[in-house]
N, CA, C and O atoms as a GROMACS GRO file, in nm:
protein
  332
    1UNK      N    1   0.940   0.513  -1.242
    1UNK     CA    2   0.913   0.418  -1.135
    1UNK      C    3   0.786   0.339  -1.171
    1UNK      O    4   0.690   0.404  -1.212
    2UNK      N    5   0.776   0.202  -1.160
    2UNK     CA    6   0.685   0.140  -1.210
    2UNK      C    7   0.604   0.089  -1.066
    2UNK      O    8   0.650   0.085  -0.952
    3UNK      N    9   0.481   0.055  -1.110
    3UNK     CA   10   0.380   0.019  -0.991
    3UNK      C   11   0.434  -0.045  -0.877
    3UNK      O   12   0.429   0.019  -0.772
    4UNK      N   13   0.482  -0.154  -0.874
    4UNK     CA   14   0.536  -0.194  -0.774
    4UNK      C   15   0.632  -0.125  -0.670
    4UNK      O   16   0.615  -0.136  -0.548
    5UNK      N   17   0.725  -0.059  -0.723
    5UNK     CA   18   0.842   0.019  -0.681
    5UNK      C   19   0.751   0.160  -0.619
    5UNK      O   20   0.784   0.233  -0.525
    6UNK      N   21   0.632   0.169  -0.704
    6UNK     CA   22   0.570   0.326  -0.616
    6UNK      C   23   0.453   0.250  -0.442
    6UNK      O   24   0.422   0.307  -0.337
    7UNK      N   25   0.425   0.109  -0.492
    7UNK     CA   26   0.355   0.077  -0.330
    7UNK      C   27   0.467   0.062  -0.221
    7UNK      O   28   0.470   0.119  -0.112
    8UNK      N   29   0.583  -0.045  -0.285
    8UNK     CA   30   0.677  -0.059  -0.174
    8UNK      C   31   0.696   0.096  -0.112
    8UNK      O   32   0.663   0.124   0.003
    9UNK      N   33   0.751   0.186  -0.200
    9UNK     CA   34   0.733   0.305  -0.134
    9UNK      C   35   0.664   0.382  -0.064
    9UNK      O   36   0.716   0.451   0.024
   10UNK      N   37   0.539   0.383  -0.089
   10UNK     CA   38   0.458   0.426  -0.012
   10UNK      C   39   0.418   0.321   0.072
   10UNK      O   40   0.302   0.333   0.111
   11UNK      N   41   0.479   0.222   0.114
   11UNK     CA   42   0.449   0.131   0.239
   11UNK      C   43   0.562   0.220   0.328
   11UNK      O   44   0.548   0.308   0.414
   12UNK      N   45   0.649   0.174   0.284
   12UNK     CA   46   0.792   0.240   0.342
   12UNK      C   47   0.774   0.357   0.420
   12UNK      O   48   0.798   0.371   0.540
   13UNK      N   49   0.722   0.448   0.331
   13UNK     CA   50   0.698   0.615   0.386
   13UNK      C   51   0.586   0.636   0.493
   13UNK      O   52   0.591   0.720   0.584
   14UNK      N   53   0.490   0.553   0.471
   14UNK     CA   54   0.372   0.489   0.597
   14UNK      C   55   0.423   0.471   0.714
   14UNK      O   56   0.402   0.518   0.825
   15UNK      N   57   0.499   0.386   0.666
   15UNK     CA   58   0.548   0.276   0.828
   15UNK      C   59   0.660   0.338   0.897
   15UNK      O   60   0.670   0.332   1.020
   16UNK      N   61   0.746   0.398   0.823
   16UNK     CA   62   0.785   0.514   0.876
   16UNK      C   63   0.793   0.601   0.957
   16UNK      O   64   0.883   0.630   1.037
   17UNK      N   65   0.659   0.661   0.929
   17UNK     CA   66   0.639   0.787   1.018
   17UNK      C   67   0.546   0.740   1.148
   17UNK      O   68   0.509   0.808   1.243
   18UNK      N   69   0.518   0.574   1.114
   18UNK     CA   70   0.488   0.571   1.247
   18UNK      C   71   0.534   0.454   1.330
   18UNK      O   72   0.484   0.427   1.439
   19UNK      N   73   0.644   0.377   1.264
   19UNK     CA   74   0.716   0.292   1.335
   19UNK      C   75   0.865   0.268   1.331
   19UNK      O   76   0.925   0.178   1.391
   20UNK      N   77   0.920   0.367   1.246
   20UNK     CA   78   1.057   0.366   1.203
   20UNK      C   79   1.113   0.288   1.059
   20UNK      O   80   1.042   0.264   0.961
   21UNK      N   81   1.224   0.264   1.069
   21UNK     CA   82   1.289   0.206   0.951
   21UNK      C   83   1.227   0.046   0.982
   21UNK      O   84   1.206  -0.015   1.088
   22UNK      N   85   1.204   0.003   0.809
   22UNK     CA   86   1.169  -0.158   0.896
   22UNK      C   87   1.167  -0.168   0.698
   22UNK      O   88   1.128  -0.085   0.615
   23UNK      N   89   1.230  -0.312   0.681
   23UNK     CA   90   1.255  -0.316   0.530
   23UNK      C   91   1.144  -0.364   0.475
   23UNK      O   92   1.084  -0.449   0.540
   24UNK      N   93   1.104  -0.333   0.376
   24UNK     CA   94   1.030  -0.351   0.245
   24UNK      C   95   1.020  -0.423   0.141
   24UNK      O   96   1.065  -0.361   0.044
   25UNK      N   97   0.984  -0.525   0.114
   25UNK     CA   98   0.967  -0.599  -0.001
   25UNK      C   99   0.838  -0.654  -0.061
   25UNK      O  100   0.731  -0.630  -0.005
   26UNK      N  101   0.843  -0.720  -0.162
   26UNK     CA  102   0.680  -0.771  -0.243
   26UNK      C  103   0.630  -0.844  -0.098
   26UNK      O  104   0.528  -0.804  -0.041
   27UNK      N  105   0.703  -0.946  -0.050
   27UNK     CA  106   0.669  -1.086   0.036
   27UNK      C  107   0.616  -1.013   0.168
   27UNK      O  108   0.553  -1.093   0.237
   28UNK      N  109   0.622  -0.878   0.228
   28UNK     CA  110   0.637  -0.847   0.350
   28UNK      C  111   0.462  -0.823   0.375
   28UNK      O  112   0.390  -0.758   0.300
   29UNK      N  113   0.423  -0.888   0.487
   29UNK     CA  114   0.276  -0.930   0.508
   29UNK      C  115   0.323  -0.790   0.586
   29UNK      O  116   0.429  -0.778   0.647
   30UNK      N  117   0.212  -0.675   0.570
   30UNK     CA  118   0.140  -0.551   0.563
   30UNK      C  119   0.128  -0.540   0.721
   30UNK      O  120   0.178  -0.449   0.787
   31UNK      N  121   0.043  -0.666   0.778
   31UNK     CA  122   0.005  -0.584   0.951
   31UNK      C  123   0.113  -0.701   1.000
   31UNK      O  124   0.181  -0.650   1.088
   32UNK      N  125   0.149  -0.819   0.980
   32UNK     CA  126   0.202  -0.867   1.061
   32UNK      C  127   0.385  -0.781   1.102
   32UNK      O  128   0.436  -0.740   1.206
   33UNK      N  129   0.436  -0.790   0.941
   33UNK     CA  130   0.588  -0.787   0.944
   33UNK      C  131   0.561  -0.649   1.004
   33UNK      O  132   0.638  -0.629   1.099
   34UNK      N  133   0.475  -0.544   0.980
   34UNK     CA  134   0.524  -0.408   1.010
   34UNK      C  135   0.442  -0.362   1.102
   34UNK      O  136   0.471  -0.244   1.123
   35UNK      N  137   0.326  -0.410   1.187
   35UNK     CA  138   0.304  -0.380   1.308
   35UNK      C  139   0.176  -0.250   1.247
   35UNK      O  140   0.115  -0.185   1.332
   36UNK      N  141   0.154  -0.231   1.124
   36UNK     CA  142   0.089  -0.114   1.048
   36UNK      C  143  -0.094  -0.120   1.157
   36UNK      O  144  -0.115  -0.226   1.215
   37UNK      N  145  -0.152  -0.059   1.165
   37UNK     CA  146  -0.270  -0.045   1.229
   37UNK      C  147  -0.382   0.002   1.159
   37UNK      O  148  -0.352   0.025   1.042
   38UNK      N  149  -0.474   0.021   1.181
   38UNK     CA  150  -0.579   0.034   1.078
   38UNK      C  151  -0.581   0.191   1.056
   38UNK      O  152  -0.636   0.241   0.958
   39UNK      N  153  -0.522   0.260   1.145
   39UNK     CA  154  -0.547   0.419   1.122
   39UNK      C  155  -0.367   0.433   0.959
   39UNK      O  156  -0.356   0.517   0.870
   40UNK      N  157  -0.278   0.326   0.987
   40UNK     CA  158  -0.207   0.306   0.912
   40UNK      C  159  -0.218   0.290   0.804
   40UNK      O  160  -0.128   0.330   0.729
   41UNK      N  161  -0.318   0.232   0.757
   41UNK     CA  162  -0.387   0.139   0.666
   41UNK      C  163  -0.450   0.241   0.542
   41UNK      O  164  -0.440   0.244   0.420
   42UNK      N  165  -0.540   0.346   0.675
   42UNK     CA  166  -0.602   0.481   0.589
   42UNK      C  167  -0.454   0.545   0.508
   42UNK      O  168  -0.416   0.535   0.392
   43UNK      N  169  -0.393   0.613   0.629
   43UNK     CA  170  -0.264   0.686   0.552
   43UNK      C  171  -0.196   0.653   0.423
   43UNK      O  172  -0.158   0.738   0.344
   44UNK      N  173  -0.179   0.473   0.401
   44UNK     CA  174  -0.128   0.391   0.312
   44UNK      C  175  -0.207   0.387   0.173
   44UNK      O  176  -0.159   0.363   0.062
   45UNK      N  177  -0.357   0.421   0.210
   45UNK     CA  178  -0.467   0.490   0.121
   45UNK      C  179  -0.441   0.603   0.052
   45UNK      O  180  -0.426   0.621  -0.069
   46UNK      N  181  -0.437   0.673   0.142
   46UNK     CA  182  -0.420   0.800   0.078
   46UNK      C  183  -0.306   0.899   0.014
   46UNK      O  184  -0.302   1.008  -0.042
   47UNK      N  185  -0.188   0.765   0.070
   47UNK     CA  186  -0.050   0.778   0.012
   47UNK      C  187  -0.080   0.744  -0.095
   47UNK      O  188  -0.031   0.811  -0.186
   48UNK      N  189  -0.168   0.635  -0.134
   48UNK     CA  190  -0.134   0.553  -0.290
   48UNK      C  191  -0.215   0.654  -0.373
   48UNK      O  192  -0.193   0.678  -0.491
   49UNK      N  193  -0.306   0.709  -0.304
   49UNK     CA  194  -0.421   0.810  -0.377
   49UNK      C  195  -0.332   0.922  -0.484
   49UNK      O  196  -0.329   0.949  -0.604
   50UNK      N  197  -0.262   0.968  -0.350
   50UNK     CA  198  -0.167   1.083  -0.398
   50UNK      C  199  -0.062   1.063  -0.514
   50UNK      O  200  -0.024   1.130  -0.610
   51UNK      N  201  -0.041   0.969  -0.473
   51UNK     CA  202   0.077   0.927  -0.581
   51UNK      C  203   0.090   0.897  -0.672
   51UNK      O  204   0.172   0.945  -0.751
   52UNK      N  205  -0.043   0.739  -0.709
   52UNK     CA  206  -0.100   0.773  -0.842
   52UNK      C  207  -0.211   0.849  -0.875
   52UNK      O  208  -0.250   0.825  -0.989
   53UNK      N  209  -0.262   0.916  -0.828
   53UNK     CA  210  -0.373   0.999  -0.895
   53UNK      C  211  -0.496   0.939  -0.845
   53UNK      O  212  -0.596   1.011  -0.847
   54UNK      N  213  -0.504   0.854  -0.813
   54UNK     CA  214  -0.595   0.768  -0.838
   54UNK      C  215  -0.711   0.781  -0.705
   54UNK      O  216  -0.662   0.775  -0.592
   55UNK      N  217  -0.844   0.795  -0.714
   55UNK     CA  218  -0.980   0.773  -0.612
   55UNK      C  219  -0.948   0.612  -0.599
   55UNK      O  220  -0.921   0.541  -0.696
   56UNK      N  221  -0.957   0.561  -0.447
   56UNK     CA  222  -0.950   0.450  -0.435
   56UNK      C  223  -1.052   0.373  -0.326
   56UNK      O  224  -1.039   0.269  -0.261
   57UNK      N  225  -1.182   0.495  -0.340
   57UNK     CA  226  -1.286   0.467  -0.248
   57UNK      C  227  -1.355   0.288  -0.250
   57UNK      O  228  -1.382   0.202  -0.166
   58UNK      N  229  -1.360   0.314  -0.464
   58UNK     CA  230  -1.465   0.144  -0.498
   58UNK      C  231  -1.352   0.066  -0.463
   58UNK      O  232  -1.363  -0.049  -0.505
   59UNK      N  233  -1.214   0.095  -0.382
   59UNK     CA  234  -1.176  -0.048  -0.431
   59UNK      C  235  -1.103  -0.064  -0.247
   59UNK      O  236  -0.994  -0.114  -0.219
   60UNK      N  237  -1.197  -0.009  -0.156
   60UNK     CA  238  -1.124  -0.044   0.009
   60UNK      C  239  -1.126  -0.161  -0.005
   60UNK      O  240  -1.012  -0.207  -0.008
   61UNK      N  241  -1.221  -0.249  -0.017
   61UNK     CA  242  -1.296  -0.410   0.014
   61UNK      C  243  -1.160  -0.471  -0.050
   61UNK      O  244  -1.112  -0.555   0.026
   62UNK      N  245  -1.096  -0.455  -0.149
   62UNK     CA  246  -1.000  -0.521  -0.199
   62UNK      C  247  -0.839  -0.520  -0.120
   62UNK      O  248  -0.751  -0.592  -0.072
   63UNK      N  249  -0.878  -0.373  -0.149
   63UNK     CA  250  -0.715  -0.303  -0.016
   63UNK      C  251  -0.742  -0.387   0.135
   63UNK      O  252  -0.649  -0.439   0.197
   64UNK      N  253  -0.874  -0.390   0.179
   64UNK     CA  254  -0.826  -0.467   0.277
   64UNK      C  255  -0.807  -0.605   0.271
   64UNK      O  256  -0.739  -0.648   0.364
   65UNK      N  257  -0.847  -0.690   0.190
   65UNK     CA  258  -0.847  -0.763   0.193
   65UNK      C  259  -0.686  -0.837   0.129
   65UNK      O  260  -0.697  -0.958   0.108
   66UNK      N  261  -0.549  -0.780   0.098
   66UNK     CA  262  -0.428  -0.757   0.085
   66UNK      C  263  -0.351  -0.781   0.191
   66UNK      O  264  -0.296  -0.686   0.247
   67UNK      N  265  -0.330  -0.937   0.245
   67UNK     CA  266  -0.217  -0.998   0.283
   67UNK      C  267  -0.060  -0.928   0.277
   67UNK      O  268   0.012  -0.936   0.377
   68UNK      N  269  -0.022  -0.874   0.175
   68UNK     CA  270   0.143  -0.870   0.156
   68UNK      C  271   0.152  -0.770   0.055
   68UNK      O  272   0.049  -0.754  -0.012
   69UNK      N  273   0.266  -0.686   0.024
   69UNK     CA  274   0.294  -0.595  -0.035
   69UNK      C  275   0.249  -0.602  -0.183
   69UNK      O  276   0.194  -0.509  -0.243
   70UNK      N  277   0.290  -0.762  -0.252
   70UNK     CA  278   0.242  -0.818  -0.381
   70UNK      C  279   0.119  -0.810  -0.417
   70UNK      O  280   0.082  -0.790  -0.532
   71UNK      N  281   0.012  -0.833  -0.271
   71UNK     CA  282  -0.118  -0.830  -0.317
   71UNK      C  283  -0.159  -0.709  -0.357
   71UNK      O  284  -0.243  -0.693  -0.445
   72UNK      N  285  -0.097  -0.609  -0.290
   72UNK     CA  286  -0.127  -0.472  -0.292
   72UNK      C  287  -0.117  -0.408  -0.404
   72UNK      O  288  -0.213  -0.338  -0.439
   73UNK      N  289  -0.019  -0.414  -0.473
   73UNK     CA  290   0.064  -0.384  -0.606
   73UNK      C  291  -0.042  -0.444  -0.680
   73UNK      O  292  -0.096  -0.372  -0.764
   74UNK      N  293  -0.087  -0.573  -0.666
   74UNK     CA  294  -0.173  -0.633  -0.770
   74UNK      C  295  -0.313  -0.553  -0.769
   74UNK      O  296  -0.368  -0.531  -0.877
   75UNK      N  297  -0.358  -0.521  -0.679
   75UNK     CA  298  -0.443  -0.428  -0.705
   75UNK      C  299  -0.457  -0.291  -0.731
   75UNK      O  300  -0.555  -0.227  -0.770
   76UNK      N  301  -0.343  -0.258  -0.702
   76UNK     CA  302  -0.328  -0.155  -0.753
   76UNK      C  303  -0.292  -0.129  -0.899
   76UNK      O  304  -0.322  -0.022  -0.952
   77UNK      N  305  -0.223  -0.233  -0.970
   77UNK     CA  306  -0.206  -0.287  -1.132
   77UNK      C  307  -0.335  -0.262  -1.173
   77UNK      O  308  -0.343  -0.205  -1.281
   78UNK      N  309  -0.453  -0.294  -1.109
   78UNK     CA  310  -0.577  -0.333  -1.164
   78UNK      C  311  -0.651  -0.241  -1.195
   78UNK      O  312  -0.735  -0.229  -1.284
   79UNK      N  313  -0.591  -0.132  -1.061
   79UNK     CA  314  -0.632   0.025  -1.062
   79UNK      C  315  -0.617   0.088  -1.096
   79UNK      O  316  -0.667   0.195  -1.059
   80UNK      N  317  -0.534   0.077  -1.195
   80UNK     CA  318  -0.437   0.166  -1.307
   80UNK      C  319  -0.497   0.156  -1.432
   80UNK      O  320  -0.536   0.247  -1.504
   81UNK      N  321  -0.503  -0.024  -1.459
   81UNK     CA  322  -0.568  -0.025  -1.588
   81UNK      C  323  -0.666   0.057  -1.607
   81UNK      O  324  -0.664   0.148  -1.690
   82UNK      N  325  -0.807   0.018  -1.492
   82UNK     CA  326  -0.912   0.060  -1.535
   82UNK      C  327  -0.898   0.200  -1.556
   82UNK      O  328  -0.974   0.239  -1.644
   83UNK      N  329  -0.827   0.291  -1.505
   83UNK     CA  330  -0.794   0.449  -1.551
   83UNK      C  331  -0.788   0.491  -1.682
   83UNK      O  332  -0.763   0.609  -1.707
   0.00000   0.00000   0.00000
């Protein structure tokens, strides 16, 4: 599974457990399309933490600042490299 395919997922599995089925793609803006909340936002953290491995404390300022699923992925690409 490559980067992209592991955020959509862990958006998916987020939004999920606290708003039901609701579809997933690169384009899908994060708080608007899915209603996600800031306690959402943490979980979606610590989903991506888990999943790739990855401490993602230096990089909140960026996570929040992530419009849409694409942006997300893109930073998270970024978060990988530097690993």
């Amino acid at each position: 599974m490559n980067i992209k395919e592991t955020v959509i997922m862990c958006c998916k599995e987020v939004i999920e457990k606290s708003k039901g089925n609701i579809e997933v793609d690169m384009d899908t803006v994060i708080s608007r399309d899915t209603g996600i909340d800031s306690l959402g936002i943490v979980n979606l953290v610590l989903e991506l933490e888990d999943k790739f491995g990855v401490e993602l404390d230096n990089y909140l300022a960026d996570i929040r600042k992530c419009e849409t699923v694409r942006d997300l992925a893109g930073v998270m690409t970024g978060v990988i490299e530097k690993e």
